[in-house]
N, C-alpha and C positions, 0 to 999 in steps of 0.2 A: 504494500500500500504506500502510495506518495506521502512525504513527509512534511512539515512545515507548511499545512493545508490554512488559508484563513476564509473563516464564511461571513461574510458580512451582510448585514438587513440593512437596506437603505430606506429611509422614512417614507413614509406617502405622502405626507404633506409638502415633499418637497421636488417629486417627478415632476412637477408642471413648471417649476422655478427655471429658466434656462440658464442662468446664471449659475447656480447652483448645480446644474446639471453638468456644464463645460467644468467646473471645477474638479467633478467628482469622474469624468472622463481624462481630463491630465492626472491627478491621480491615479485610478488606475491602470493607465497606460507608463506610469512610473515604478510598476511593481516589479519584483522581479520575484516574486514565491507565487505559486499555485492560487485562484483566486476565487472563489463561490459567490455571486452576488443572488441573493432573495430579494423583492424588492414590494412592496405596496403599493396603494395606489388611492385611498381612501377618501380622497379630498374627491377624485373624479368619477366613484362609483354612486356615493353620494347624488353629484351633479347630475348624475343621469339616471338617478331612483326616482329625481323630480322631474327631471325631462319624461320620466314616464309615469308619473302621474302619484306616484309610492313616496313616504314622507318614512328616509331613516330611523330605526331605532337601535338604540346601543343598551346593553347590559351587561356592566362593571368593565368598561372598554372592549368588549369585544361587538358584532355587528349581529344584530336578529336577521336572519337571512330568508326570509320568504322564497319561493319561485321567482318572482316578480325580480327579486331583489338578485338571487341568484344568476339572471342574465345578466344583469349589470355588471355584475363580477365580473363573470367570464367572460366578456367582451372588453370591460375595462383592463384587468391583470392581464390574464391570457391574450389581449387583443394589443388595442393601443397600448397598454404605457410597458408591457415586455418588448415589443418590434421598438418603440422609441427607442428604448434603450440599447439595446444588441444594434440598431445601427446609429445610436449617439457613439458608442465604444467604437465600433468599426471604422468612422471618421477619424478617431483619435489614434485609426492603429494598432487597434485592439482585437484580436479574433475572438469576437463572443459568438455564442449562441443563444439563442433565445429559447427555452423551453416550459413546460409547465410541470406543473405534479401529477397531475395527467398523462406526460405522454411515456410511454414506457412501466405505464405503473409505478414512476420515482417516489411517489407517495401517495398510500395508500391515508385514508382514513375514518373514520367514524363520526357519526353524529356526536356532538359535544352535550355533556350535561343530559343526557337521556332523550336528547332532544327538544328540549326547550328552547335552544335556539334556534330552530328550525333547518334549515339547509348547512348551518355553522358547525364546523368538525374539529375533531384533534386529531392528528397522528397518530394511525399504529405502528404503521413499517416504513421504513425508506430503502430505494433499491441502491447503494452506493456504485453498484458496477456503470451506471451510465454515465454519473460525473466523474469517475473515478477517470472512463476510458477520455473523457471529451478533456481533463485535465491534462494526463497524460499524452493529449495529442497538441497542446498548446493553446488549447479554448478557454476561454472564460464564460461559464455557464452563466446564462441571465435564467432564473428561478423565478416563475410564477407561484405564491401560495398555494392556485386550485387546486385539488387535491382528488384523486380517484376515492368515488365511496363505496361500500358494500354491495352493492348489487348495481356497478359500473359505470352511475351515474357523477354528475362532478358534486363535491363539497368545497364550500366556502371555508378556509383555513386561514385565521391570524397570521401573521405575514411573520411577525416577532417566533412565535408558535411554529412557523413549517421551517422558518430558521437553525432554531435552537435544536429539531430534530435534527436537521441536516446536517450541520456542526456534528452530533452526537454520532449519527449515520457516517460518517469520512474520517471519523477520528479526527476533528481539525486540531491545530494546535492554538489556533485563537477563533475567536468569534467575536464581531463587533457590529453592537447594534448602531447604527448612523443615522444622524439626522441633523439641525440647524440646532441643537443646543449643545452648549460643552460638556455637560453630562446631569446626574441628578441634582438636584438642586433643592437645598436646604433654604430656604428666603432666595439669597443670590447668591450666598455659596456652593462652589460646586462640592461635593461631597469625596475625597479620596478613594475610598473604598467602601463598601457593604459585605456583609456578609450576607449568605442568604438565609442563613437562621432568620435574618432580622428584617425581611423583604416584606412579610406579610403583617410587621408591626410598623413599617413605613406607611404601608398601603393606609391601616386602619389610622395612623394619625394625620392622615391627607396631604404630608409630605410626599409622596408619590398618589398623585391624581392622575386621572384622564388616562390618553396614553401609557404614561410611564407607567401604571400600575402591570399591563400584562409585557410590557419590556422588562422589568425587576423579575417578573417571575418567569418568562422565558428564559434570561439571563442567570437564576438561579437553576432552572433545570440545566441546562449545559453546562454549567459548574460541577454539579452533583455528578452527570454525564462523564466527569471525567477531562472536559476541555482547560486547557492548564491555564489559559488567561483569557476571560471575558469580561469586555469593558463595553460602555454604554457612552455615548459622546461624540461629537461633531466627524466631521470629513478629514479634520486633521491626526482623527485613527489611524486611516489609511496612510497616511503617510509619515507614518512615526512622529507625527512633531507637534502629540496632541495625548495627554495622559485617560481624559474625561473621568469616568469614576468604575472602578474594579471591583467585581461582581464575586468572591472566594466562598469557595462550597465551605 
C-alpha cells in the first residue's frame, strides 16, 4: 500500500469562491505526496432544493434528505461542483479525476440514524483498491460524498463523514479537513489541539456549532481510525504553512 497518503475534505461553502478555488489549485499542484481530495458542495444543493421548489432542512448539521432533495445532490456533488473541480486541477497541471462513491462501489453505505434522515447515510465499507490504483498511476482522485446504498440506489453522505472513512479506508497518514477558517475557534482563538474524548463536550457547550460540530466528530473518528495526524483549518494545511487545530484520538 502507498505511503504518506493525505485525504483532504475541502469545504462546500467555499466550491463556488473562484478565488478560493485558484488558491486551493496552486496548492495542490505544489504537492509532491499522494493526494485524496472529498469535496462538498452544500451552499449549491441548497440553491437548487429552492430552484425546485423544497425549503432545506438540517439536523444537528447534517442534511434531511428527501427524494426531492436527493437529486439535488447528485446533480450538484456528483455533477457540477466534482467536473468543476477535476478540470479546475487539470488547468493547474494536475491529473485528477473526478469520481463518486458510487462508481465502483468506493463507498458503500447505509441509511443514517435508522432512517430518520431520510435518503442521509453513513459508511459501511470503502473499496481502497480504486484510489489506491488511480494514486499509484499519478491521479488525484476528486471524491464525491454520494454514496452506493443497500439495494443500489444513491445515498446522500456528509462530505466530513465519507472523508474521514476514506482516510481510514487508505490508511492515510494525514487527513485535513479544509475550509476558509484557520481552525476551531474558541471566541477568536484558534484552539491548538483537541482531543477527541473532548469533541462531544465542545459540541454540547456551542463552542463547536453548525458545521464544525460533525467536522470535530469526523475528525475524531479518523483519529480513533488510526490516522497519525488530523487537523481541521484553512488551505494553508495543504501547504504546510498553516498548523489550524489537531484533532488526537
Amino acid at each position: 500500500m502507498l505511503s504518506g497518503i493525505t485525504v483532504a475534505k475541502i469545504g462546500g461553502n467555499e466550491i463556488d469562491d473562484a478565488r478560493w478555488l485558484d488558491r486551493l489549485a496552486r496548492a495542490v499542484a505544489m504537492r509532491a505526496t499522494p493526494l485524496i481530495l472529498v469535496h462538498g458542495g452544500g451552499r449549491e444543493v441548497s440553491e437548487l432544493q429552492r430552484t425546485l421548489g423544497a425549503e432545506p432542512e438540517w439536523r444537528d448539521g447534517l442534511r434531511v434528505t428527501t427524494p426531492e432533495a436527493l437529486r439535488a445532490v447528485s446533480m450538484v456533488l456528483s455533477g457540477l461542483v466534482n467536473k468543476r473541480l477535476a478540470a479546475l486541477l487539470l488547468g493547474a497541471g494536475v491529473e485528477a479525476v473526478g469520481i463518486s462513491g458510487e462508481d465502483g462501489a468506493l463507498l458503500v453505505a447505509e441509511p443514517a440514524r435508522g432512517g430518520e434522515l431520510g435518503l442521509t447515510g453513513e459508511i459501511r465499507t470503502v473499496k481502497p483498491q480504486l484510489l489506491l490504483s488511480l494514486l499509484e498511476s499519478g491521479y488525484v482522485p476528486v471524491v464525491s460524498p454520494v454514496s452506493r446504498g443497500p439495494q443500489g440506489g444513491p445515498l446522500n453522505v456528509n462530505a466530513d463523514d465519507a472523508a474521514a472513512a476514506v482516510a481510514a479506508g487508505v490508511a492515510a497518514a494525514r487527513f485535513l479537513l479544509v475550509s476558509n477558517i484557520p481552525g476551531v475557534l474558541d471566541g477568536e482563538a484558534v484552539l491548538a489541539q483537541v482531543d477527541a474524548e473532548a469533541v462531544e463536550e465542545l459540541i454540547a457547550s456551542g463552542i463547536a456549532s453548525g458545521g464544525m460540530a460533525p467536522k470535530l466528530r469526523a475528525a475524531a473518528r479518523a483519529a480513533a481510525a488510526g490516522v497519525a495526524d488530523v487537523r481541521i483549518g484553512g488551505l494553508e494545511l495543504l501547504t504546510g504553512e498553516g498548523a489550524g487545530t489537531r484533532v488526537t484520538a
